[in-house]
C-alpha positions in Angstrom: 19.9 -1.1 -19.1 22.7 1.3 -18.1 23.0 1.5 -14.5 23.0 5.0 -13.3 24.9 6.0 -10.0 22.0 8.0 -7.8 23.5 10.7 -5.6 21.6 11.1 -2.4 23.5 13.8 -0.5 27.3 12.2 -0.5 25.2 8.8 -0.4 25.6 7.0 -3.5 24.4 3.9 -4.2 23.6 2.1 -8.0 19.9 1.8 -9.0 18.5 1.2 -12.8 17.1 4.2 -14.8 14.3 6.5 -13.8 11.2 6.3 -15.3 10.7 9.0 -17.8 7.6 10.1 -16.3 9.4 10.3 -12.6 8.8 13.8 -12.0 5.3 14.1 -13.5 2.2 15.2 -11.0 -0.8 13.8 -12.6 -3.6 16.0 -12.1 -5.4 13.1 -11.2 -6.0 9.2 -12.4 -8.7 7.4 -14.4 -11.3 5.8 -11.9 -9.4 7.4 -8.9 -11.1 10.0 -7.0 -8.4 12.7 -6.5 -8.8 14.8 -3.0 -6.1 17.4 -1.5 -5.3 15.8 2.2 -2.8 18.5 3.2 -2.1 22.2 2.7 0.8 23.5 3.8 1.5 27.4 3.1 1.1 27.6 -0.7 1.3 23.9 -1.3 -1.9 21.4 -1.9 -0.6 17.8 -1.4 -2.9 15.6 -3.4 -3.9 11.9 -2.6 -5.3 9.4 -5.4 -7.8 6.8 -4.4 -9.1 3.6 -5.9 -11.9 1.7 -4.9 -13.2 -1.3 -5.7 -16.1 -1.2 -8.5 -18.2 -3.7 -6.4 -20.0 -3.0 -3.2 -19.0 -3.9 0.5 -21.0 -5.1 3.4 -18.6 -3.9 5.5 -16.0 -1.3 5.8 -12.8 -2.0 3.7 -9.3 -2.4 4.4 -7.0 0.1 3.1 -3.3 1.5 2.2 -1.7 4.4 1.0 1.5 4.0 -0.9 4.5 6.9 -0.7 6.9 6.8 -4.0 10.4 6.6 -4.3 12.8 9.4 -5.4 15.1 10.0 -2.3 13.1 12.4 -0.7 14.3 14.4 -3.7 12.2 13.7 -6.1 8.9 11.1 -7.6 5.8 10.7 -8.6 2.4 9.1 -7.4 2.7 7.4 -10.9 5.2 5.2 -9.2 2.1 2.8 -7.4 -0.8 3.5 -9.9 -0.7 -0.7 -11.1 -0.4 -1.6 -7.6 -3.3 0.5 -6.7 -5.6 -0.5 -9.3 -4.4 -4.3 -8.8 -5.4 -4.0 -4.6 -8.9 -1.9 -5.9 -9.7 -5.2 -8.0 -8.8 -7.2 -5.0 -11.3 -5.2 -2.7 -9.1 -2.9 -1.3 -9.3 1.1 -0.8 -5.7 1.8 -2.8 -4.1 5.4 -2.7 -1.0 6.6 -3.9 -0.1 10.1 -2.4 2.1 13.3 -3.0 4.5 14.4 -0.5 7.1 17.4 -0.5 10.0 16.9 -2.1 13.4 19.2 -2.3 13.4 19.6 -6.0 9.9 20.9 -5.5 9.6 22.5 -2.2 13.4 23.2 -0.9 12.4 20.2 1.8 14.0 17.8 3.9 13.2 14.1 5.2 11.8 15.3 8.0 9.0 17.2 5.8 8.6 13.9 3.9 7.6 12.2 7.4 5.1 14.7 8.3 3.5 14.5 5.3 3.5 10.7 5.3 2.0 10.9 9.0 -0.8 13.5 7.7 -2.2 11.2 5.0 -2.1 8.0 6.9 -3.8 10.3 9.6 -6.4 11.7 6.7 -7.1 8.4 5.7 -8.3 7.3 9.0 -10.0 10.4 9.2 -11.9 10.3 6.5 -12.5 6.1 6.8 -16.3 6.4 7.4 -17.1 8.4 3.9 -14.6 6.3 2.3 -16.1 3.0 3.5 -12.6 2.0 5.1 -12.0 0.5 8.3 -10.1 2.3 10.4 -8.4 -0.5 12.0 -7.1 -2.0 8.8 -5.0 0.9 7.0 -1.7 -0.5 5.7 1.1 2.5 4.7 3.5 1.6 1.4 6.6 2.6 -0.5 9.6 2.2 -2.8 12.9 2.9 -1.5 12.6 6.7 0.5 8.6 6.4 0.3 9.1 3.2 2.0 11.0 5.5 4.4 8.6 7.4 4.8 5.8 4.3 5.6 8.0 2.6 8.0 8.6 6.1 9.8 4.8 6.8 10.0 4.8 3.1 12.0 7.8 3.8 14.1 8.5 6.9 15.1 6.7 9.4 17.6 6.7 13.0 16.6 7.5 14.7 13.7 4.1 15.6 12.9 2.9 18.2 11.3 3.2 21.6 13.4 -0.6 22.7 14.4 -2.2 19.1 13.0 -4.3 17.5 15.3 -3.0 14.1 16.9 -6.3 13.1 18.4 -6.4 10.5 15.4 -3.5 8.3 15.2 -1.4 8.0 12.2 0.4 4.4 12.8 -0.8 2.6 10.0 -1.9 -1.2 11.1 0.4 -3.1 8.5 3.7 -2.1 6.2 4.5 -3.4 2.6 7.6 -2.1 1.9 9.7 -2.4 -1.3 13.4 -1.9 -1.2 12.6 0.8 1.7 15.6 3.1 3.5 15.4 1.0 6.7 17.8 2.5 8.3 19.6 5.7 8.4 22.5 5.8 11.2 25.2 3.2 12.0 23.5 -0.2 13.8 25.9 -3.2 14.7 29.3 -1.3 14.0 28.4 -0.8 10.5 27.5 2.1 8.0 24.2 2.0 6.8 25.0 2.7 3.2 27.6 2.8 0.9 30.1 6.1 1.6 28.1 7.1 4.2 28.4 10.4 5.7 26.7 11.4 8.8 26.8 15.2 8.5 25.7 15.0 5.0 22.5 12.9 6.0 21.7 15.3 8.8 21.4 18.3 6.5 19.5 16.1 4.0 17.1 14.7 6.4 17.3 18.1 8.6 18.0 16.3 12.2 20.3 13.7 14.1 19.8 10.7 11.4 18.9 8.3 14.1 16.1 10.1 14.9 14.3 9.7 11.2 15.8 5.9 11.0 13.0 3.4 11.7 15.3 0.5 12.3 16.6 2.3 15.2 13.0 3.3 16.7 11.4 -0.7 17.1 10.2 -1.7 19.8 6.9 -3.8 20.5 3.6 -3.5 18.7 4.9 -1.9 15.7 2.7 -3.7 12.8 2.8 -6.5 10.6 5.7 -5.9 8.1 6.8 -7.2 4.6 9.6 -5.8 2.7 10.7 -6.8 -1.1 15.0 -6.6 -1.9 16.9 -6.9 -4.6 19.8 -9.4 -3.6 21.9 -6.9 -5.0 20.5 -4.0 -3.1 23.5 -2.0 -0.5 19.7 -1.0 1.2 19.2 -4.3 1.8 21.7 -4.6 5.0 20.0 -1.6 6.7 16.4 -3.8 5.8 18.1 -7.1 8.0 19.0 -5.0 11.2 15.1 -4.0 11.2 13.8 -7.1 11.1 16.3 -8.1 13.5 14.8 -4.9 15.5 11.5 -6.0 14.5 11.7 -10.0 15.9 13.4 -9.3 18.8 10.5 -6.7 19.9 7.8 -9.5 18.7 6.5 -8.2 15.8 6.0 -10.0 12.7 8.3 -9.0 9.9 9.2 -10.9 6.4 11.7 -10.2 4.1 11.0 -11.2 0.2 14.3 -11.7 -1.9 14.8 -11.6 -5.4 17.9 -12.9 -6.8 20.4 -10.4 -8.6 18.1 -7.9 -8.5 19.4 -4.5 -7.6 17.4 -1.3 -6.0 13.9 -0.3 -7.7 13.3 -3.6 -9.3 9.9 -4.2 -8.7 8.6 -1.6 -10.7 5.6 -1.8 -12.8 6.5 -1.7 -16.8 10.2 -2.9 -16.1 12.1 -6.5 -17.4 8.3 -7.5 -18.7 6.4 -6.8 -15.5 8.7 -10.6 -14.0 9.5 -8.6 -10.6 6.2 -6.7 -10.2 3.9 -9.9 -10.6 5.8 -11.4 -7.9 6.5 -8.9 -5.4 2.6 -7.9 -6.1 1.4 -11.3 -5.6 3.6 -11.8 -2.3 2.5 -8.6 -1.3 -1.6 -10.2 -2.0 -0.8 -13.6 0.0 0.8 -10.7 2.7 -2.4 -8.9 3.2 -4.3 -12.1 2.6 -2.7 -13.6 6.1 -3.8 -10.2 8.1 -7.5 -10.7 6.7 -7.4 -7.3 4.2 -8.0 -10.1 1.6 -9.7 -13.3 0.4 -9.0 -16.0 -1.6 -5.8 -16.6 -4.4 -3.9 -13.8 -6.0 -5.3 -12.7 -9.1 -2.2 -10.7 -11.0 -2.2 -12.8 -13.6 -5.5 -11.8 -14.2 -4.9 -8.4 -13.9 -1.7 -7.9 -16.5 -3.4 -10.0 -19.3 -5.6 -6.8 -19.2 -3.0 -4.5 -19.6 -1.6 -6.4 -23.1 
């Protein structure tokens, strides 16, 4: 594949190719129950939602997945396998719109308030949904895993006028090749040519306000995150789990060797990277309790042949 040189701002850093259907907004998914958790102005935000074909005793762990794109662009298509892989696993799965700029003229910021609102709807809505309210995991890919890790780690930037009675810290983060960090930690840029005024009008404040390696501090959950050896991200991903240890909290890092950013993605190099970051992420969950027993992917892509 030809590597293609992503331009985020005057922040540049070498992933593979898009998917072609990147930019596509699927009216809504096979099996999933579609719903709109957010209106702001003009704009419906939609949220996707797999559940599990067999019936619970008890209420069900969830997670909501936010897709990559940096904060430009994306698609819920992005986390559709992983979603219908957790749904099989008895998992509540959703995959969720945000506001991106090529879309809605946004910044990061907007991204985070979004993310805050649907981990907030989830919990919400956990009762009619059968979910339990103290078991909702948030997810992502590169800035959707941004945007999880901020909806753990950060206070504020919620959504003008949305009520904060319910909380939107999700209980556990699975994180692939996530934007960890945004400002300088340890003497060091965060990314390749970094440039700080250019970040702070893409993610429209100080950039060490939005970074979530630079907002740790005890009781944020139970976190796993999946890198590329190759990834320049993946620097930014070791100063939060250094964050992350020293505050107490549980955080793993998965590595794949010579991989670079967006790796894991279902459909690419014949599915090698997403049946094992998806059965880490199983044996992840597994150790919290959101699961039982062995990971089933294998299972799961001999259907897809």
């Amino acid at each position: 594949m030809r590597p293609l040189l992503f331009l985020c701002g005057l922040i540049a850093f070498t992933i593979q190719p898009a998917d072609a259907h990147a930019q596509d907004l699927p009216d809504g998914f096979d099996g999933a129950r579609t719903v709109v958790y957010k209106t702001v102005g003009d704009v419906q935000l939609r949220m996707h939602i797999f559940s599990p074909d067999q019936q619970a005793d008890s209420p069900r762990p969830a997670i909501v997945f936010f897709f990559g794109g940096a904060w430009r662009k994306g698609s819920p298509k992005q986390f559709e396998q992983h979603c219908r892989y957790l749904a099989s696993r008895g998992m509540v799965a959703a995959t969720a719109e945000y506001r991106v700029s090529s879309r809605h003229n946004t910044q990061a910021k907007h991204c985070v308030q979004d993310g805050k609102s649907a981990v907030r709807w989830l919990r919400t809505h956990a009762d009619e949904l059968g979910v339990d309210p103290q078991r909702i995991a948030a997810g992502g890919g590169s800035a959707g895993g941004h945007v999880a890790a901020c909806t753990a780690t950060l206070n504020g930037f919620d959504e003008p006028g949305e009520a904060t009675d319910v909380s939107a810290r999700p209980d556990a983060l699975v994180l692939y090749n996530p934007a960890a960090a945004l400002a300088p930690f340890d003497g060091r840029e965060p990314l390749p040519n970094y440039d700080a005024e250019a970040m702070r009008k893409r993610v429209g404040t100080d950039p060490i306000e939005l970074s979530p390696a630079h907002h740790v501090g005890p009781g944020v959950p139970p976190t796993i995150m999946f890198f590329g050896t190759e990834d320049p991200l993946r620097a930014g991903a070791r100063y939060f789990q250094k964050q992350m240890q020293e505050a107490g909290n549980r955080c793993e890092i998965d590595l794949t060797e010579g991989a670079g950013h967006s790796f894991f993605n279902y459909g690419r190099d014949g599915n090698r990277a997403f049946r094992s970051t998806v059965e880490q992420t199983d044996r992840f969950l597994t150790s919290l309790g959101y699961l039982e027993g062995d990971p089933q992917i294998d299972a799961f892509l001999a259907t897809k042949k």
